[in-house]
C-alpha positions in Angstrom: -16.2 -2.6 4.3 -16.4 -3.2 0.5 -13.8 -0.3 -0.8 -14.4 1.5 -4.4 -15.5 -1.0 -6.9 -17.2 -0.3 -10.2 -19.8 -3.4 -11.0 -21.0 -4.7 -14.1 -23.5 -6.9 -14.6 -24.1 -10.6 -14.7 -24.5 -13.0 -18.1 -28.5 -14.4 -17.1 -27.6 -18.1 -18.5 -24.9 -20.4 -17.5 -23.7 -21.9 -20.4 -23.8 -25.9 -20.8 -20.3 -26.2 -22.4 -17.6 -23.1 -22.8 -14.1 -23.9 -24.4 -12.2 -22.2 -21.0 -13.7 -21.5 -17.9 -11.8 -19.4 -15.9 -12.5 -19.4 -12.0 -12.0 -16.1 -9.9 -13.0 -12.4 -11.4 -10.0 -10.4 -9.6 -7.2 -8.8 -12.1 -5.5 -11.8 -13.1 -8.6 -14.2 -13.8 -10.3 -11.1 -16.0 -6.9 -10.1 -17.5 -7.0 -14.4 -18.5 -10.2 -14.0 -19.3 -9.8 -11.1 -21.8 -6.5 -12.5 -23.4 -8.1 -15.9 -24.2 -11.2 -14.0 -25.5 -9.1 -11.5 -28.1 -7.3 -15.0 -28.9 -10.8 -16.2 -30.3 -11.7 -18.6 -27.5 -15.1 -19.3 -25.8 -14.5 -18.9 -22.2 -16.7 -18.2 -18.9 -15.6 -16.1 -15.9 -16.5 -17.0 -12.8 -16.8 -15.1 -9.6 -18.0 -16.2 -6.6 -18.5 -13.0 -5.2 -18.2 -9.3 -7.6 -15.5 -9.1 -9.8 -12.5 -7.8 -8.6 -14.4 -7.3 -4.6 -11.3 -9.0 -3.3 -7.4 -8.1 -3.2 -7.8 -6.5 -6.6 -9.5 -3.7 -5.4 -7.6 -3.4 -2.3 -4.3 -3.1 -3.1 -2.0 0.2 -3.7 -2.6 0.0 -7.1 1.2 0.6 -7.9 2.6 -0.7 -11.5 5.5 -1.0 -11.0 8.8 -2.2 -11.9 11.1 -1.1 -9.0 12.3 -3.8 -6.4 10.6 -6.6 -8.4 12.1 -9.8 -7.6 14.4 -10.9 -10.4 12.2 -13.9 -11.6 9.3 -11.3 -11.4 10.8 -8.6 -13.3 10.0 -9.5 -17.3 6.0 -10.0 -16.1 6.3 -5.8 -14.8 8.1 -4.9 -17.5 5.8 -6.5 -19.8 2.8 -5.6 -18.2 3.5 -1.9 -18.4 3.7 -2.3 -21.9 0.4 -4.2 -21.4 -1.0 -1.1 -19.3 -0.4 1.0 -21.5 -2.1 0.0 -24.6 -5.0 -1.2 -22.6 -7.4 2.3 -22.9 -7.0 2.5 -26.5 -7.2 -1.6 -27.1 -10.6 -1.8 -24.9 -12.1 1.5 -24.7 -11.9 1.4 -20.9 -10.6 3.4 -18.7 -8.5 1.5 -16.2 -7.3 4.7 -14.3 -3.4 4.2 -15.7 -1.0 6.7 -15.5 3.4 6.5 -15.4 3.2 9.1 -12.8 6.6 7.4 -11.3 7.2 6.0 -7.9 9.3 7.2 -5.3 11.0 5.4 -2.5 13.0 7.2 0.3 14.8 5.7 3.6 16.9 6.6 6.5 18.5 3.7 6.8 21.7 3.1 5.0 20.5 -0.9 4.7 17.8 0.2 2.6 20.5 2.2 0.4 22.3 -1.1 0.0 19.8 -2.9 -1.1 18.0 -0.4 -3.8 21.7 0.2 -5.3 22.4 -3.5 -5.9 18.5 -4.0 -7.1 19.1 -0.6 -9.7 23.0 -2.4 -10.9 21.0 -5.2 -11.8 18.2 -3.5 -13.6 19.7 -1.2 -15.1 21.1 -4.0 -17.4 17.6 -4.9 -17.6 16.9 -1.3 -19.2 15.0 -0.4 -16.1 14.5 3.1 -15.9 15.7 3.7 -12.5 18.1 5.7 -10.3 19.4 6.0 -7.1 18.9 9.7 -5.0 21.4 11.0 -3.1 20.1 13.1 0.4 19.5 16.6 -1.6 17.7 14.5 -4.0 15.5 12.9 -1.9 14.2 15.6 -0.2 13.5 17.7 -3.1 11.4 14.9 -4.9 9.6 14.2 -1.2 9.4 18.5 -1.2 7.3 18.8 1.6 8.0 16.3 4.3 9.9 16.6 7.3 12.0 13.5 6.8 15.7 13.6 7.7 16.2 11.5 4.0 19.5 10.2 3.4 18.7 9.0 -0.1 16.5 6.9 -1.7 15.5 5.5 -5.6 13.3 6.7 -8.6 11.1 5.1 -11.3 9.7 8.2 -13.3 8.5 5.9 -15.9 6.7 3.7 -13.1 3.2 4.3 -12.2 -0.8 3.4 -11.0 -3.7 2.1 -12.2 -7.2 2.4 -10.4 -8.1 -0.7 -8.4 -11.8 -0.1 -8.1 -11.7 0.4 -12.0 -9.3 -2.2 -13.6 -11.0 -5.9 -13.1 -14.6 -5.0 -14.5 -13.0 -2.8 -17.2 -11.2 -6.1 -18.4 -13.9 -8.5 -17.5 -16.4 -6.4 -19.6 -14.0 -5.8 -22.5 -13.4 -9.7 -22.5 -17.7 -10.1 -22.7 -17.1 -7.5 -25.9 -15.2 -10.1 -27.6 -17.4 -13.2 -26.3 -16.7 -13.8 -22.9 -20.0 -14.3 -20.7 -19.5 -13.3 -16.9 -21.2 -14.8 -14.2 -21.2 -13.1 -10.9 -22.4 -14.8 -7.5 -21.9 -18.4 -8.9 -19.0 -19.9 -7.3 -17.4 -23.3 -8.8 -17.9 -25.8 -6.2 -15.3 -28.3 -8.0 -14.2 -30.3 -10.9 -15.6 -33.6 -12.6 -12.9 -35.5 -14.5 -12.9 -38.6 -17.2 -10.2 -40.3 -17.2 -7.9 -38.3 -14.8 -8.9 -35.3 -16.8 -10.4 -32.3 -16.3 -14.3 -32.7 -18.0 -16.6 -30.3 -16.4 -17.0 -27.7 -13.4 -19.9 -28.1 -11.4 -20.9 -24.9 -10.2 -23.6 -23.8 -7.1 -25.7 -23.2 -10.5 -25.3 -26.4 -12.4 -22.6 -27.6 -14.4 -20.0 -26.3 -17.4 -18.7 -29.3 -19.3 -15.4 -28.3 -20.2 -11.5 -29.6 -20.3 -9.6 -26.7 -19.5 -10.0 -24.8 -16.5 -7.6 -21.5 -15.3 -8.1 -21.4 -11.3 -7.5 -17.8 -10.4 -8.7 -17.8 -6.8 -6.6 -15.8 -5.3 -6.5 -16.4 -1.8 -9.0 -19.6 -2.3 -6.8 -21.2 -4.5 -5.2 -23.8 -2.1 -8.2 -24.6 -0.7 -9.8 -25.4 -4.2 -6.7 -27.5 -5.2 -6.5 -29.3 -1.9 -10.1 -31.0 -3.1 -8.6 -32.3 -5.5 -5.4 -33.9 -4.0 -3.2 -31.4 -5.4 -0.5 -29.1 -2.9 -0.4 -25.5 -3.1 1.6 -24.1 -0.5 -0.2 -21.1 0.0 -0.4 -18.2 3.1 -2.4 -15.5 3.6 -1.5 -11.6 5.2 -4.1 -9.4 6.2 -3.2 -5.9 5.1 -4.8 -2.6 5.6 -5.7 0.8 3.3 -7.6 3.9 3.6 -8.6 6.2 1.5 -8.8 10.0 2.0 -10.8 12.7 0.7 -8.8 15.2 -1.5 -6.1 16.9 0.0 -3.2 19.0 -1.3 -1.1 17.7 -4.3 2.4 16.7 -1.9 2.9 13.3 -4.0 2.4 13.4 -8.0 2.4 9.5 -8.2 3.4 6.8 -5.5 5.7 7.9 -2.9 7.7 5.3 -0.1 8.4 5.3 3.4 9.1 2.8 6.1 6.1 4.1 7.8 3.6 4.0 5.3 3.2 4.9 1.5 1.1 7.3 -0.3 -0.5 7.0 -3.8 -2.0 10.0 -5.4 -5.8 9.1 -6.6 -7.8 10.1 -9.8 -10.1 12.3 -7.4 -7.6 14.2 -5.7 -7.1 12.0 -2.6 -4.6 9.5 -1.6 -4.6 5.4 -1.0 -2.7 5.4 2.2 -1.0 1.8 3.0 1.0 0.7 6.3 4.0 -1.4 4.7 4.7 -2.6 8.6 1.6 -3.3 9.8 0.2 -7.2 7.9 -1.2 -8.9 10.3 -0.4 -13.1 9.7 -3.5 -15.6 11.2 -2.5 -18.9 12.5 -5.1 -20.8 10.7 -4.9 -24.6 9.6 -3.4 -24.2 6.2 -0.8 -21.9 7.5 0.5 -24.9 10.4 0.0 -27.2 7.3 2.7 -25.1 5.2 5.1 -23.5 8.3 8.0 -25.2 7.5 7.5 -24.2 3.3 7.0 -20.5 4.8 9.3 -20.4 7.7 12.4 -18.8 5.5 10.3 -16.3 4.2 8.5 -15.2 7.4 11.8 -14.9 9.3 13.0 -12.3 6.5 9.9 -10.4 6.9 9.1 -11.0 11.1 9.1 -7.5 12.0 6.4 -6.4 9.5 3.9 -9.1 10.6 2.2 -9.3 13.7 0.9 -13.1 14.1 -2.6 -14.0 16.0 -5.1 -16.3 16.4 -8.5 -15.1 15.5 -12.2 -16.3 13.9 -9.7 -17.0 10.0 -8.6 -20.8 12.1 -12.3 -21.8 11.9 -13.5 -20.0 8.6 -12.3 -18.5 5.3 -9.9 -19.3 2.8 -7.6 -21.1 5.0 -10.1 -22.8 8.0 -10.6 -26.9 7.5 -13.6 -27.4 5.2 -14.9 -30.4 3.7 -18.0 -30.5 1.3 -19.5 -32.7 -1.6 -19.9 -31.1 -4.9 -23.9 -30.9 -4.6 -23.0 -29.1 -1.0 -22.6 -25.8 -0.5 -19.2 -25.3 -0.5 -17.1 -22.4 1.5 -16.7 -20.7 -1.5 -20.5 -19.8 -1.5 -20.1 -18.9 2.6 -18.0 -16.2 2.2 -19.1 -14.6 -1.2 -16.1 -11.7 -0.5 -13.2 -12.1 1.7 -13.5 -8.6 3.8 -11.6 -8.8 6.7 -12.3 -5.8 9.4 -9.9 -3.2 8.7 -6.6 -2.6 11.8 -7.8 0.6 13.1 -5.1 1.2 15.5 -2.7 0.8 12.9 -4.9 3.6 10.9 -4.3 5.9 14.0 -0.4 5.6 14.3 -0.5 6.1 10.2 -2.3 9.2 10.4 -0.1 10.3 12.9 2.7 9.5 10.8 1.6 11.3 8.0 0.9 14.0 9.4 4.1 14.7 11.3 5.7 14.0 7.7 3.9 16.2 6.0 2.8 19.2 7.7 0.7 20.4 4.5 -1.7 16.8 5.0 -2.2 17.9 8.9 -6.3 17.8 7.6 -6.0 14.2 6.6 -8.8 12.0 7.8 -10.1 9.0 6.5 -12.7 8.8 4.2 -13.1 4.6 3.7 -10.7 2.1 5.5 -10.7 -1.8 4.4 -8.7 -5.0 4.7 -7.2 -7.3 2.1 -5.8 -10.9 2.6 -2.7 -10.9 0.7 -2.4 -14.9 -0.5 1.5 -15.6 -0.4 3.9 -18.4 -1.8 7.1 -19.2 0.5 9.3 -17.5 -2.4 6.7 -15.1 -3.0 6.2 -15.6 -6.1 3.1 -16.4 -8.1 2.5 -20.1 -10.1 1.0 -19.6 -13.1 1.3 -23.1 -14.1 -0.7 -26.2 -15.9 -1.4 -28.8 -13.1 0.5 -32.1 -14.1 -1.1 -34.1 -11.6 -4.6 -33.5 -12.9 -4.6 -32.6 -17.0 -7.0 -29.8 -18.2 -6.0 -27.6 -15.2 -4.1 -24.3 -14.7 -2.8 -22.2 -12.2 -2.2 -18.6 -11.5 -2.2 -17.7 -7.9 -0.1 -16.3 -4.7 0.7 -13.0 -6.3 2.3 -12.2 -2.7 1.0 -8.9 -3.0 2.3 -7.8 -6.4 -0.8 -9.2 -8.1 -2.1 -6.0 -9.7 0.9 -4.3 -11.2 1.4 -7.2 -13.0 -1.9 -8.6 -13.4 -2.1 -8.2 -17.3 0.7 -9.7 -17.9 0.0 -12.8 -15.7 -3.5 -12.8 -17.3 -2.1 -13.0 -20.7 1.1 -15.8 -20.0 -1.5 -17.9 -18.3 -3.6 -17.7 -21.6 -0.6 -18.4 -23.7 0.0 -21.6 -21.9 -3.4 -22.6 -21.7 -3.7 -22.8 -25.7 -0.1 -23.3 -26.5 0.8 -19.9 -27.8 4.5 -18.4 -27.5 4.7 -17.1 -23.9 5.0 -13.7 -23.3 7.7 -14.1 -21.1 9.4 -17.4 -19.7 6.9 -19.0 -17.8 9.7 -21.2 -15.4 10.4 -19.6 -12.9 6.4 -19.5 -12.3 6.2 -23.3 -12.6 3.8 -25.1 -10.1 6.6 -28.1 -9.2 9.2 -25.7 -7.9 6.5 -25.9 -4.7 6.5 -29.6 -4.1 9.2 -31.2 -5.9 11.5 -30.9 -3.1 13.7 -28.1 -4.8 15.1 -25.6 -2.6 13.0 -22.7 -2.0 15.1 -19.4 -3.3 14.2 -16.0 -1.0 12.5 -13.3 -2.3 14.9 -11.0 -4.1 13.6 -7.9 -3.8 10.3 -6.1 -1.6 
């Protein structure tokens, strides 16, 4: 089931030429497409599906910059800057508010970990810091949780999934973007070795510089054209509730499950334990790349074989560019939403918090959560075939720092100053044979 989503409408005319053509409407590819536009550049989004219909609207919706990775960490901090110009700078609401995240544990490992993540971000100026037991329970007032301590971003926060991709997308059509909806980019035409055109299911763009933002689709697209993306994919479910009483102000943190506190008075309720890992073709293709990273995180996935091995974003697939292509077969990714996992969640929240005992759900859905093996994104030119970019596997950290991302891939794309360092985000760290570093952080 489709979850929240405002729509916009569609651009009737493809154009012939564009400057940048920007494939895949979720947060980052609008964010792109905005920052390229308010640069003065003639660019087309395309979206196979509706913008933002896929992870970006299925996600927490947390901004934050707690537990980021340390590679991650200037992309959150600059995106909340990002975030929070972006009402006044558009005109659109995008749901934003540093309503502060909270994050408490009973396990003394988890206490570890947050105190040597807040030593090194506090040097970062991170606004963050560690709760002792008392603490903890007082900002989780409420629950029945034996807390022995736990961490605070106050100046952390959400934004509204369902709100922020077509808010960008349209302001990016405000300053000369067109948008095109249901018109998914079957492949690239190159002269020599460079990018020329994109040859879409409704004719062709002739172009030489193309941003791929295809989320979960991005390996596959880049496979077609001989380049390696190592790139897996988690299922993860949400629900939604109707409104309920005001426990959590902004995002609150649990092994069990987390809450975040919604413009209409419910909550977006998420499982962190529950992902649910296909075995599919492109995931055998990349176990060894993924192996480290899955054996950190083994008791949060549950592995299976199901109908993902034979379609989808990950399933063989071969096609000619004046095919239909598998981008046009699955117009949204919506994968069918764990409902036993639902039932042990709403179980657990209501033995936490006594006050929720009325929570039901009100809309459940599914995202596919596209992951690198160090889980973190590339947002990267292509060397290997000139006129082509690359921001994709967000690892599930996409939208917090979606405007950011949006903006460094525009910088590279016309040679701008970055907004923050893009190397750590370089494509070749994936295939060059350098050792792949851990995640730092959750």
């Amino acid at each position: 089931m489709l979850p929240p989503l405002e729509t916009l409408p569609s651009d009737d005319r493809l154009p012939e030429r564009a400057e940048i053509v920007v494939i895949g409407g979720g947060i980052v590819g609008a964010s792109a497409a905005y920052y390229l536009a308010k640069k003065g550049h003639r660019v087309a989004l395309l979206e196979k599906g509706l913008v933002g219909a896929e992870q970006s609207s299925r996600n927490w919706g947390w901004c934050r910059q707690q537990n980021r990775d340390a590679r991650e960490l200037p992309l959150a901090q600059r995106s909340l800057a990002l975030w929070d110009g972006l009402r006044a700078e558009t005109g659109m609401d995008l749901g934003f508010r540093r309503s502060g995240l909270v994050y408490v544990t009973t396990d003394p490992a988890d206490l570890a970990q947050w105190e040597k993540w807040g030593e090194f971000a506090r040097q970062r100026q991170v606004d963050t810091r560690m709760l002792s037991a008392a603490e903890a329970r007082a900002l989780a007032a409420g629950s029945t949780g034996q807390w022995i301590g736990g961490v605070h971003s106050p100046t952390d926060g959400i934004a509204d999934p369902s709100r922020a991709a077509p808010a960008l997308a349209a302001a990016a059509r405000r300053l000369g973007a067109s948008i095109h909806q249901h018109c998914a980019a079957r492949g690239l035409e190159t002269t020599g070795g460079a990018v020329s055109g994109v040859v879409t299911e409704r004719g062709t763009i002739r172009t030489a510089t193309v941003l791929c933002a295809g989320g979960a689709w991005a390996s596959m697209f880049c496979r077609w054209h001989g380049i390696d993306f190592p790139q897996a994919g988690v299922r993860s479910t949400v629900f939604r509730t109707a409104p309920l009483p005001d426990v959590v102000k902004g995002g609150f943190y649990c092994s069990d499950f987390s809450l975040a506190r919604r413009l209409d008075g419910g909550y977006t309720v998420s499982m962190p334990a529950a992902g649910r890992l296909d075995v599919t073709p492109q995931g055998l293709r990349y176990a060894r790349a993924f192996w480290p990273a899955f054996r950190s995180r083994r008791k949060a996935l549950h592995v299976r074989l199901g109908g993902s091995f034979l379609r989808g974003p990950e399933a063989l697939a071969r096609w000619r560019l004046d095919q239909v292509s598998p981008f046009e077969r699955m117009r949204v990714l919506d994968p069918a939403p764990n409902l036993s996992a639902i039932e042990a969640t709403l179980a657990r929240v209501r033995a936490c918090y006594p006050e929720l005992a009325g929570i039901a759900v009100a809309q459940s859905w599914c995202g596919w959560i596209d992951t690198t093996p160090d889980m973190v994104p590339v947002i990267s030119p292509l060397d290997r075939l000139p006129g082509l970019h690359l921001a994709a596997g967000f690892s599930g950290h996409g939208f917090g720092i979606g405007p950011a991302a949006g903006q460094l891939a525009a910088d590279l794309i016309v040679g701008d100053p970055p907004a923050v360092d893009p190397y750590p985000f370089r494509h070749a760290r994936l295939v060059d044979g350098s050792p792949i570093t851990p995640p730092g952080a959750i």
